[in-house]
C-alpha positions as CSV (number, residue, x, y, z in Angstrom):
1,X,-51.0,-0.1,-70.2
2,X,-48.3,1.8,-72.1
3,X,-45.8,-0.5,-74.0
4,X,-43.4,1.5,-71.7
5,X,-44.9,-0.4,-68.5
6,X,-45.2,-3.6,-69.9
7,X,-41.6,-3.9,-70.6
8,X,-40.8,-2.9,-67.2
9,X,-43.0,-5.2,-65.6
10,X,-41.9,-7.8,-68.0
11,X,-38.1,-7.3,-67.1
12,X,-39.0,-7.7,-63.2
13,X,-40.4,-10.8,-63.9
14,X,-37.5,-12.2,-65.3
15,X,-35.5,-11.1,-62.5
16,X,-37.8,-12.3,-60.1
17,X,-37.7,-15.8,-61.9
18,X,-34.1,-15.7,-62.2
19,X,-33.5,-14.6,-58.5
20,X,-36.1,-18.0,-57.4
21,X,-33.7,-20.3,-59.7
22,X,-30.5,-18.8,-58.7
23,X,-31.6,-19.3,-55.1
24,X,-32.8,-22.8,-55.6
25,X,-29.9,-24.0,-57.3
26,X,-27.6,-22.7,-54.7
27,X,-29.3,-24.2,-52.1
28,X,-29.0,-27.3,-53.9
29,X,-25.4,-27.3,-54.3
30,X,-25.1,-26.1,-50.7
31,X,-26.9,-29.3,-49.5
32,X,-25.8,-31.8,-52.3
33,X,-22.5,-30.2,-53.6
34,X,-21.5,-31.4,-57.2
35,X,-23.3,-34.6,-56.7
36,X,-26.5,-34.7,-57.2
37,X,-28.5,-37.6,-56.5
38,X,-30.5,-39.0,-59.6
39,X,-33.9,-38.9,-57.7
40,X,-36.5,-36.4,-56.0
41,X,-34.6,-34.3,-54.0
42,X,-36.2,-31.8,-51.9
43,X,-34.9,-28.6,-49.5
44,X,-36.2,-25.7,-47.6
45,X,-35.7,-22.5,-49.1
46,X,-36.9,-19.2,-47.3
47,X,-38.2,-16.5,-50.2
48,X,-39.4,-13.1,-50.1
49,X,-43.7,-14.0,-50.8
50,X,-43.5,-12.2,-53.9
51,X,-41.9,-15.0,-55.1
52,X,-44.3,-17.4,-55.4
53,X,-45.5,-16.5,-58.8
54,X,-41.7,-17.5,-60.0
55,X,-42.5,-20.9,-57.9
56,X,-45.3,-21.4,-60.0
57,X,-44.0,-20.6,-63.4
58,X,-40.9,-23.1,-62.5
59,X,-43.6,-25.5,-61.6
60,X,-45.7,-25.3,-64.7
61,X,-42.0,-25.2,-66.6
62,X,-41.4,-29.0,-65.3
63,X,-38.1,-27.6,-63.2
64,X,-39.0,-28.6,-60.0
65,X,-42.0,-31.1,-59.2
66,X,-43.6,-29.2,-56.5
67,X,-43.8,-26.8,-53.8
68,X,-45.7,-26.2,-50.7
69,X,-45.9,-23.1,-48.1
70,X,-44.7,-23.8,-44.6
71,X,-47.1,-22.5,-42.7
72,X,-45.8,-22.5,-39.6
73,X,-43.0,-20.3,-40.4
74,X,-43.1,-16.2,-41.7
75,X,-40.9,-13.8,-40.9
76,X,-41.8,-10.7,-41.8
77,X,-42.2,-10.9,-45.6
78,X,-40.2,-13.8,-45.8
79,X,-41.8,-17.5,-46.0
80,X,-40.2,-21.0,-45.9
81,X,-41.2,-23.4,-48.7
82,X,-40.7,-27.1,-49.6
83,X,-39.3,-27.4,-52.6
84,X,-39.1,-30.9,-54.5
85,X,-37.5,-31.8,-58.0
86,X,-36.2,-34.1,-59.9
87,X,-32.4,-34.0,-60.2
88,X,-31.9,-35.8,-62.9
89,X,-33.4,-33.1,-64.9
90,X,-31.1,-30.3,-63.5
């Protein structure tokens, strides 16, 4: 790959991580407002599927604690997940 590509691709991973975090965390405060509990907290959040790899990366990152498809739900390209993490850390 050209250095050319690599950056792009590179930049729309960041935007795809940032998207996943910025979604997460507003569906936190949605749920929780201001107050978080100081525990596991876990929501449903319905992502585009090419946002797993961000799930993944946030995962391996120690952000949230886990995540698991839905599998009874898809709509279209979209997919619910369970998202659980610790709130204390946020």
């Amino acid at each position: 790959m050209k250095r050319k590509n690599i950056t792009k691709a590179v930049k729309k991973q960041g935007s795809i991580y940032r998207d996943t975090w910025q979604a997460i965390e507003d569906a936190l405060f949605a749920e929780y407002g201001c107050l978080l509990p100081s525990y596991d907290v876990s929501l449903n959040l319905t992502l585009n599927w090419t946002k797993e790899e961000a799930l993944g990366i946030l995962k391996r990152e120690g952000k949230i604690t886990s995540w698991t498809q839905d599998k009874s739900f898809e709509d279209g390209n979209n997919r619910r997940y369970r998202i659980t993490l610790d709130a204390s850390k946020i």
